[in-house]
N, CA, C and O of each residue as an XYZ file, in Angstrom:
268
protein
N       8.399    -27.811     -8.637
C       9.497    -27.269     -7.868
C       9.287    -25.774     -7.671
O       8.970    -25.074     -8.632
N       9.492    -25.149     -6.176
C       9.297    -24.032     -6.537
C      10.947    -23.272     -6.375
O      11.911    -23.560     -5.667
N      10.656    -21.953     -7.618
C      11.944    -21.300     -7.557
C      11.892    -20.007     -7.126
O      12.929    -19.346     -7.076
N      10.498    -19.401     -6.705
C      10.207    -18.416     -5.566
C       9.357    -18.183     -5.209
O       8.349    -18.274     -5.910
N       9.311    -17.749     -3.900
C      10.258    -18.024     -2.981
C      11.241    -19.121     -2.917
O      11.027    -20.097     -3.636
N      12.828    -19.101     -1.775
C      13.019    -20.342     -2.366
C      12.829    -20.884     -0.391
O      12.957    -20.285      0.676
N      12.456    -22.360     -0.817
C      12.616    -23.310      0.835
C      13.105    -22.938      1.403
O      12.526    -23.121      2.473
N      14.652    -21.982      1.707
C      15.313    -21.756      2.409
C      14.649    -20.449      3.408
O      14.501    -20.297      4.621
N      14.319    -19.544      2.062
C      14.264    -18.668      2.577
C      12.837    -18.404      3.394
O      12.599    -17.409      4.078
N      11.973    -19.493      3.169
C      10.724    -19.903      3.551
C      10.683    -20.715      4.963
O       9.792    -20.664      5.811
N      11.847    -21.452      4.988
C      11.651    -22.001      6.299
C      12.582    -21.339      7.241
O      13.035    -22.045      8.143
N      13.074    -19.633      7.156
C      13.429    -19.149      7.983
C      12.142    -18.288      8.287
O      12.257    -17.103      8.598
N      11.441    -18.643      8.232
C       9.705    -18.002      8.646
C       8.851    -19.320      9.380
O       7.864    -19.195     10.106
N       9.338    -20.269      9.087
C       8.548    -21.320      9.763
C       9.539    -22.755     10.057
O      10.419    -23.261      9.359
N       8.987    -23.146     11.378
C      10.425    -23.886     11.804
C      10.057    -25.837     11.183
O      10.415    -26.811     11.845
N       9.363    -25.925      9.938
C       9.567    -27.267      9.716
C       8.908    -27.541      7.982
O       7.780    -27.070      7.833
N       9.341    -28.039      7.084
C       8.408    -28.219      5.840
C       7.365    -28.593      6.289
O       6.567    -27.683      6.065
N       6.621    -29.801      7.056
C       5.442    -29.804      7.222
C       4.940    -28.383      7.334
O       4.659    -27.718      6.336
N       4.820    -27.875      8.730
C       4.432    -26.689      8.673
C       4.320    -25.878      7.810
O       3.150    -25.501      7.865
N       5.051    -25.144      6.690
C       5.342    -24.786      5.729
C       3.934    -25.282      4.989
O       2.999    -24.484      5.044
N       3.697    -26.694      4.221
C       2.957    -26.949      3.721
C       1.600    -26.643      4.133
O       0.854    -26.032      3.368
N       1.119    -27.125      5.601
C       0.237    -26.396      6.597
C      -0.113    -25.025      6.228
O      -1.164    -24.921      5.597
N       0.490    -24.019      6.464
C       0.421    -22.936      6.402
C       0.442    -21.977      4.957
O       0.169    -20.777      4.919
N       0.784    -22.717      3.946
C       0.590    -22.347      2.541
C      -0.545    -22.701      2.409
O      -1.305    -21.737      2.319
N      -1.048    -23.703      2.351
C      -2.439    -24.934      1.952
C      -4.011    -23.887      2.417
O      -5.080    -23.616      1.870
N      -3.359    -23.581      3.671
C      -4.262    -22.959      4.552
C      -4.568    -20.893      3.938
O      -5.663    -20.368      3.739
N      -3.910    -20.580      3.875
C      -3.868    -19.407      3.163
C      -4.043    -19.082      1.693
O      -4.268    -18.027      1.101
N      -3.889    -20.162      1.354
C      -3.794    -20.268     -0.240
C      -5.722    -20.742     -0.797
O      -6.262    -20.694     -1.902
N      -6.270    -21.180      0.640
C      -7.554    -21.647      0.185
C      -8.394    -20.275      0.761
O      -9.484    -20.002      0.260
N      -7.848    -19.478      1.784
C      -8.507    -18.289      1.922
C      -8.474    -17.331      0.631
O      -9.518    -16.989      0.075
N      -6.747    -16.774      0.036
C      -7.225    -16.303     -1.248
C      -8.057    -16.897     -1.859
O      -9.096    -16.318     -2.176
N      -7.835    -18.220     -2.197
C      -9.044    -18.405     -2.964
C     -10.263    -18.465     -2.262
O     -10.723    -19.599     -2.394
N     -10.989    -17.748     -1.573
C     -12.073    -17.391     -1.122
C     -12.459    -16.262     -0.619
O     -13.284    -16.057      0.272
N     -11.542    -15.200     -1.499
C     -11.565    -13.642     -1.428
C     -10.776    -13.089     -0.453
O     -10.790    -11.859     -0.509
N      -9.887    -13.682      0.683
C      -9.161    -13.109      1.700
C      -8.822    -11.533      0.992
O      -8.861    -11.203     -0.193
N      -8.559    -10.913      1.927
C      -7.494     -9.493      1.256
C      -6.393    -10.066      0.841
O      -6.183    -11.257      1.066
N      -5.683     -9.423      0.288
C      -4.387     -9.363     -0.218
C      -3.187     -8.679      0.600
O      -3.273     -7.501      0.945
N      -1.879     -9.598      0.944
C      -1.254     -8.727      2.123
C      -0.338     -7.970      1.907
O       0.196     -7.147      2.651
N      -0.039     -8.380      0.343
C       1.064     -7.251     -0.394
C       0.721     -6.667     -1.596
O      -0.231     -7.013     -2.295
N       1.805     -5.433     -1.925
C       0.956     -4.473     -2.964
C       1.270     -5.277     -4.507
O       0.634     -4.851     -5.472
N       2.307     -6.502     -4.738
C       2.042     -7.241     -5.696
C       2.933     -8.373     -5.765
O       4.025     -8.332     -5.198
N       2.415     -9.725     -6.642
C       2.979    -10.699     -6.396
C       3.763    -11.442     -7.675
O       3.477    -10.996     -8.786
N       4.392    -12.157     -7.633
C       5.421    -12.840     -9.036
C       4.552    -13.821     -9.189
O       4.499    -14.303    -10.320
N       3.862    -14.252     -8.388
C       3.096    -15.794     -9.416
C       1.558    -15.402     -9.686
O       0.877    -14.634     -9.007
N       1.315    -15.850    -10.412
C      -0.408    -15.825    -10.658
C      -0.821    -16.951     -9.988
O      -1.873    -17.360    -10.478
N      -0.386    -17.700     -8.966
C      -1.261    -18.619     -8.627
C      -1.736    -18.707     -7.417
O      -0.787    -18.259     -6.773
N      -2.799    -19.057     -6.421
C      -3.038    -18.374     -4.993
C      -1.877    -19.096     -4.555
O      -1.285    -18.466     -3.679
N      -1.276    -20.317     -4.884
C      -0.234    -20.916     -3.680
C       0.481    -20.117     -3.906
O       0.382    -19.332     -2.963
N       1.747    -19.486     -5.105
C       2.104    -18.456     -5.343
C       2.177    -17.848     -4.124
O       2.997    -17.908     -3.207
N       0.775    -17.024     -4.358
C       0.730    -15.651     -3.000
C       0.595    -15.868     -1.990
O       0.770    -14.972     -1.164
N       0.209    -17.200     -1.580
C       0.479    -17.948     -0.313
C       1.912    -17.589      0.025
O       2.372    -16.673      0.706
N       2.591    -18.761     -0.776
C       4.258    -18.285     -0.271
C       4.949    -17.332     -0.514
O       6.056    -17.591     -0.042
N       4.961    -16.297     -1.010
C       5.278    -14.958     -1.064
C       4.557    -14.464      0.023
O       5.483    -14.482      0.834
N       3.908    -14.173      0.454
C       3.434    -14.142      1.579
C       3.566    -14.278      3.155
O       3.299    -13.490      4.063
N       4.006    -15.391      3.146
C       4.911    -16.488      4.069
C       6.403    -15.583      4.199
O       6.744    -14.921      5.179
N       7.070    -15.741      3.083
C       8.241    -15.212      2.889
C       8.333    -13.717      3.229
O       9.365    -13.364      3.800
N       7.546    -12.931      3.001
C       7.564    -11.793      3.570
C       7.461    -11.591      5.116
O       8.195    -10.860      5.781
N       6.785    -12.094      5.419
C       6.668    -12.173      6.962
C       4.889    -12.167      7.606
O       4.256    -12.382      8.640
N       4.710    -11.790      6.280
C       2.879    -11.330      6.330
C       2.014    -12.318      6.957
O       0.966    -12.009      7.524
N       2.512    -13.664      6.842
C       1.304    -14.561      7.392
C       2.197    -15.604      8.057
O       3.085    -16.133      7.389
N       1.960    -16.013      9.670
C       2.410    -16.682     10.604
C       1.750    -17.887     11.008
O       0.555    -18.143     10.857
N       2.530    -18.524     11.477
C       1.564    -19.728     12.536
C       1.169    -19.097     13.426
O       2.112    -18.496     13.939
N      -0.045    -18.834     14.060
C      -0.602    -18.980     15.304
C       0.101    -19.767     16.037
O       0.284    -20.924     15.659
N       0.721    -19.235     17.415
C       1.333    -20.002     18.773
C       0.450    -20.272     19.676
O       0.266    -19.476     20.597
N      -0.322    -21.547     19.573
C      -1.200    -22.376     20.552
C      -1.073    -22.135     21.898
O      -2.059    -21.854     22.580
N       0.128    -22.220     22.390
C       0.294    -22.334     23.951
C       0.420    -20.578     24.450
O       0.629    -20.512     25.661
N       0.364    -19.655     24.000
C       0.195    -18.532     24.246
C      -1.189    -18.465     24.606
O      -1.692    -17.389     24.928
């Protein structure tokens, strides 16, 4: 379960849990493959962690396809 970020405040950054999951999964495998870091520090030690903290900040988006 996560208790932070919380869902709520996570899916006012992205308009569906799938997505959500998408977009953590996806960032969370770049930290773990040295990405930079997009904030100056994080509450979880774990890359999903800084995935969604991340998310929640505003730092990392979906790409809009039809643009």
């Amino acid at each position: 379960m996560i208790l932070y970020p919380s869902v709520d405040e996570l899916l006012e950054q992205v308009d569906s849990r799938y997505s959500l999951i998408m977009l953590a999964a996806k960032r969370a495998h770049q930290v773990d493959e040295g990405a930079e870091e997009l904030l100056d520090s994080y509450k979880s030690p774990k890359q999903i962690g800084h995935a969604l903290e991340e998310i929640a900040a505003g730092k990392v988006k979906i790409k809009d396809s039809k643009k």
